[in-house]
N, C-alpha and C positions, 0 to 999 in steps of 0.2 A: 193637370197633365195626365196620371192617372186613369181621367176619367172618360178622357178623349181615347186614349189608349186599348180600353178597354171594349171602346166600337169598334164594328167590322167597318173595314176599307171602301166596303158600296151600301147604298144606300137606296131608298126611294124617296121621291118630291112627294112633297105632303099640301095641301093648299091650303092656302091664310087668306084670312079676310083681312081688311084695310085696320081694325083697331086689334090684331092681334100682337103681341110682344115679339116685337124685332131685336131689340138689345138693353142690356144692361148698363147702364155706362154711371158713370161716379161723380159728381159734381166735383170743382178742384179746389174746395174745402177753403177758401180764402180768409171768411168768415165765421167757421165753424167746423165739426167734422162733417167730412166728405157724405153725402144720402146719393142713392143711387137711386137713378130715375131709371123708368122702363121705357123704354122708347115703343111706337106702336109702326106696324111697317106703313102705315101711310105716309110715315114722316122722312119715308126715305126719296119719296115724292115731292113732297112736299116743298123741301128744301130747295129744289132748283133753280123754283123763281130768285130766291134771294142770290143764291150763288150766279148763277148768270149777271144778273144786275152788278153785284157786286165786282165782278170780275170783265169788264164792261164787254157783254155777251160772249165772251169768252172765246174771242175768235171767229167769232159767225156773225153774217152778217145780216142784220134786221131784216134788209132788203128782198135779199136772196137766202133766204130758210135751207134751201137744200142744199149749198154747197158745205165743203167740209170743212171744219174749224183746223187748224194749223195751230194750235194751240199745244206749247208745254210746259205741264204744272212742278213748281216745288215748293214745297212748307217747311222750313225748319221744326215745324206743329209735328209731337207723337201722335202717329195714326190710333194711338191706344187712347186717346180723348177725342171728346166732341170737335173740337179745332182739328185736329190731322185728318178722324175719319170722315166727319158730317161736311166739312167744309172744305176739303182737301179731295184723301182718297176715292169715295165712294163717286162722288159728281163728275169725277175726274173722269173713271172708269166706265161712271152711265155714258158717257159721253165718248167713249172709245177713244181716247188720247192719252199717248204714254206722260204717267207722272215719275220725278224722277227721288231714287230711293236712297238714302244713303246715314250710313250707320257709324254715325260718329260727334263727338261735343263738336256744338256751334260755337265757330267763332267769325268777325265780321269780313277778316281776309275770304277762309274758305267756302264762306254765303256767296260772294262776289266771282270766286273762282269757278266754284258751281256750273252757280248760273250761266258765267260766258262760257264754259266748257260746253253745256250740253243745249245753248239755246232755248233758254227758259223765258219764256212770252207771259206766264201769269203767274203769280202765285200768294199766296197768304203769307204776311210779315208780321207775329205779334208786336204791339210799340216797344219791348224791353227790346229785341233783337234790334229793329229799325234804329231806336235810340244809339245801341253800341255802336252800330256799324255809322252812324254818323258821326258817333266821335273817333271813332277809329279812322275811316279812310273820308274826311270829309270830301274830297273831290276824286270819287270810281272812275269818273272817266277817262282820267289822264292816267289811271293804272289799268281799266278793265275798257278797252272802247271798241270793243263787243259786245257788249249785252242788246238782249232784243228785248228786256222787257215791254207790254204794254198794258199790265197792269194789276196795279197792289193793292189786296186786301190786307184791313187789318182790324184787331176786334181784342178784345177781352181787358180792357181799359183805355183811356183816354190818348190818343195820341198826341196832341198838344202840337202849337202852333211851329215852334221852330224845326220841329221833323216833318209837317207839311210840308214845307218854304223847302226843307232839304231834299226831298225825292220829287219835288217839283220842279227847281232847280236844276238841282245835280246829276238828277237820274231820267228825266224828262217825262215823270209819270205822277199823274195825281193821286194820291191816294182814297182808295176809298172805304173811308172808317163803318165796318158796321157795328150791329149791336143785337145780339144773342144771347140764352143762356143754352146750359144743357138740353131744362125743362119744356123748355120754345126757343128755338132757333130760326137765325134768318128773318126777323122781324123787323128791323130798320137797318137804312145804312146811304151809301150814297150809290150813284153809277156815274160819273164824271162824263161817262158816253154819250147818255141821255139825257140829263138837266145835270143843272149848276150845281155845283160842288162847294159847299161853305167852309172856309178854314177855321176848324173847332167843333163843327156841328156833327153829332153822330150821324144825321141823315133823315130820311123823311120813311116813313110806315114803307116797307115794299110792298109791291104788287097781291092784293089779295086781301092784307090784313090790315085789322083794326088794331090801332095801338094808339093811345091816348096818356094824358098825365094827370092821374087823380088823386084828391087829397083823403087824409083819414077815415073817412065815411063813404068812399069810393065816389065821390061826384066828380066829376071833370072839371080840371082847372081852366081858369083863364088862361088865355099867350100869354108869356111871359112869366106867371105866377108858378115856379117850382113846389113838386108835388111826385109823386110814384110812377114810374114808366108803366104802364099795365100793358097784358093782350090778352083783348076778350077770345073768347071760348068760340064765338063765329064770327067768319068772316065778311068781308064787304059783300058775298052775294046770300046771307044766312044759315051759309053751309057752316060744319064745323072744321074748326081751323086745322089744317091735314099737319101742322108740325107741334102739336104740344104733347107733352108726355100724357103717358097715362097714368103713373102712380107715384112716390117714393116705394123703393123695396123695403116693405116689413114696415110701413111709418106711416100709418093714414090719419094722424093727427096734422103730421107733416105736409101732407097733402090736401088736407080742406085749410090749413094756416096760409097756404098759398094763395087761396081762392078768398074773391071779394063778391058777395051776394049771392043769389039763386046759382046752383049748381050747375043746371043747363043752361045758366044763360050768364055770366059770369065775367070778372075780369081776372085776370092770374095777374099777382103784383110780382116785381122782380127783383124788390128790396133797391133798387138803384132811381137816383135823384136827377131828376130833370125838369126842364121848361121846356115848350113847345113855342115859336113863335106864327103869327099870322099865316104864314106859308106853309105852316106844317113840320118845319125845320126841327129836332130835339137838341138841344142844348144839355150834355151832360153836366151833372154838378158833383156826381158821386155818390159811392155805397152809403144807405143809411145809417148802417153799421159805421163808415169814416168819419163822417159830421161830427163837429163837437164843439163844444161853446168854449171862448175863453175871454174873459170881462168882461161879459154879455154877448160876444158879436159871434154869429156861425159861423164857423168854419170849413170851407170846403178844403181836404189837402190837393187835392189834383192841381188846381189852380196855382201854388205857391210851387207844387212838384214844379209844374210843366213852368214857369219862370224859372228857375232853378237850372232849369237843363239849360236854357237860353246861354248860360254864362260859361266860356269856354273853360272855366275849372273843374264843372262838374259832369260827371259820366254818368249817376244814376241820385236820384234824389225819393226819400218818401218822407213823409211829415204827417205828425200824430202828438195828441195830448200830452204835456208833462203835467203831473197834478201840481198845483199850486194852490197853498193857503189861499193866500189874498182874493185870484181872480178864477178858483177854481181849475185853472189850465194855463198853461205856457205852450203855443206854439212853438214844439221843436220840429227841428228838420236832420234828418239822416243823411248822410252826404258820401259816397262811393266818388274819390279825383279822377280826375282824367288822366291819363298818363301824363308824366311830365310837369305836374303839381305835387305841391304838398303840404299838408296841415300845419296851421299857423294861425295866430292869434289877428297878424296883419287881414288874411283871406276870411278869417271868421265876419271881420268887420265888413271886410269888401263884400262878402256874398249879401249878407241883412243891409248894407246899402243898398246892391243892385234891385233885391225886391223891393225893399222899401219908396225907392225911386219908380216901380212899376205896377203897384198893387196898390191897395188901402194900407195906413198906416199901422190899423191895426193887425197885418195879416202877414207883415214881415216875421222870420223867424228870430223870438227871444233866446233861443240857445239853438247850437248848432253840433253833433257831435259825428268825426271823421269814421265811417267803417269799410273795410274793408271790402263787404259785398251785401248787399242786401236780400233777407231771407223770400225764398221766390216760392210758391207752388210749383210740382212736377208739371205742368205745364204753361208754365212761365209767368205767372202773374204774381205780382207784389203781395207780400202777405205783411199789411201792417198790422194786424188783429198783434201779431208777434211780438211787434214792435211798443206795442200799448201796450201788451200786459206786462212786457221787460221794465215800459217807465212805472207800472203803479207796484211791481215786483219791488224796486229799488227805492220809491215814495214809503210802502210797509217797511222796507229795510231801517228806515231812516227814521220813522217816527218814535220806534222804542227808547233810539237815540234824544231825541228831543225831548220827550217826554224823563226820561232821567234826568238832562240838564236843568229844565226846570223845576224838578223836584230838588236838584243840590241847589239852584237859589232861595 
């Protein structure tokens, strides 16, 4: 503040070329601490295709290019991250349509009130908001039956099947899930506008980029065979691809660890777990960081999360390794009630049936413990890294323990 302060009021325009540094912005440290990527101003370009697609052309119409989009935007997303600014505010603003601003905690009534109040047509919904607000007001329409939405983006983990079914439903609008990082943004997702929309699938490469799923040694997997989301370095015409960062700040080990083969010709991995099918479709599976064995079998938690929400007692779900002698790991699951529930040894059982009866048998949760709220990143995504080092926190707790008892036998 400072330092802003300490400029004068006018200024002169200076000119940048397309890979000079446009912004700083911060990863939202889900996995580790926060690196701050440099954004280059191509990428503010860049971006478009996928936001249009994603926000099914955002009010304009394929046909007729020049008339004007009627479109208005809102994000519950801080414009101070990649979600608010790169996907929200800025495209919003290229595009000359008021978005609307508003400074206050989200909650799922006043998302809904919002949006009918000010005729909100598009906007981005991370899945934690979406999730609340469907257990909260499962049927908007018989409280809110104005809204004009036509259409929801969402991005920064899995949205899961019974929050599709609900704003497809209940809100008349398909959502369409994409799939970005900081580093490269706008890289997959759906556009329900223009092709078919899969319920679970992140979506297909957007327009422009190369994005494929390779394994350990960077080769390209089969369909169906889960491997590394990657985006190469150029794109479908062998330009280079106008949205990837340029660097971590201060971290260029960081920076080539990102990168898979020749440097100008490359694939950047995104640490996150997929399959690709026939069509091109991505199938997320999850951070490679979340994966983890327990009696031999992988684990993906998204899968057992997004079952979890299906069952009307639970309002948010995350699931992560308890250590265990015997099998290495216990799938346990984190459990935030819904209003109007309450912890009980009867619901413990009922919830490990419910999956049990929907998943592999091995993938039900062995323990289940009630919290109050689950620990989120400043921009809203699940931080189970937390949640795993709390179990192996309370696993060391416990061994000194053990270890004395069977020293007094």
């Amino acid at each position: 503040m400072a330092a802003l302060q300490s400029q004068a009021a006018r200024f002169s325009q200076v000119p940048v070329s397309a890979d000079d540094p446009a912004l700083l912005i911060y990863t939202s440290g889900t996995t580790g601490a926060p690196k701050g990527a440099l954004i280059p101003q191509r990428a503010l370009i860049g971006n478009l295709s996928g936001f249009v697609a994603s926000q099914n052309w955002f009010g304009f119409d394929p046909a007729h290019p020049q008339q004007k989009s009627g479109a208005v935007f809102w994000s519950p997303a801080d414009w101070a991250w990649t979600g608010g600014l790169l996907d929200a505010l800025l495209p919003t603003l290229y595009f000359g349509r008021p978005i609307l601003a508003y400074q206050g905690r989200f909650t799922p009534e006043r998302a809904f009130a919002l949006m009918q109040r000010h005729g909100v047509t598009h906007s981005f919904i991370p899945p934690t908001a979406l999730k609340a607000m469907m257990k909260a007001i499962p049927q908007p329409r018989a409280q809110f039956k104005r809204l004009k939405l036509q259409a929801i983006m969402s991005a920064g983990e899995a949205l899961g099947e019974a929050v599709f079914d609900y704003c497809r439903r209940e809100l008349g609008v398909t959502v369409n899930e994409m799939f970005g990082q900081t580093e490269v943004n706008y890289v997959v997702g759906n556009c329900s506008r223009l092709w078919p929309t899969r319920a679970g699938s992140m979506g297909r490469a957007y327009p422009g980029h190369r994005v494929a799923v390779i394994d350990e040694q960077g080769k390209t997997c089969p369909p169906g065979v889960v491997g590394e989301v990657a985006v190469h370095r150029r794109d479908v015409h062998g330009d280079s691809d106008p949205v990837f960062f340029l660097s971590y700040w201060g971290q260029p080990a960081a920076t080539q660890a990102k990168f898979s083969g020749d440097p100008a010709d490359s694939w950047c991995r995104t640490g996150d777990l997929a399959c690709m099918d026939a069509e091109g479709y991505f199938w997320y599976q999850g951070r490679s960081d979340d994966m983890f064995k327990a009696a031999g079998y992988r684990i993906g938690p998204g899968e057992i999360e997004n079952c979890l929400i299906k069952h009307p007692a639970v309002a948010m779900a995350a699931v992560v390794p308890k250590p265990d002698a015997e099998r290495g790991a216990l799938v346990k699951a984190y459990v935030v009630l819904a209003p109007g529930y309450w912890e009980s040894e009867a619901l413990v059982a009922e919830l490990q049936a419910f999956v049990s009866g929907r998943l592999a048998p091995y993938e039900y949760p062995k323990e289940i413990e009630f919290i109050d709220a689950l620990p989120m990143t400043s921009t809203g995504k699940l931080q189970r890294r937390a949640l795993r080092e709390q179990e192996q926190q309370r696993a060391a707790a416990q061994a000194p323990s053990v270890m004395r008892l069977v020293a007094a036998l």
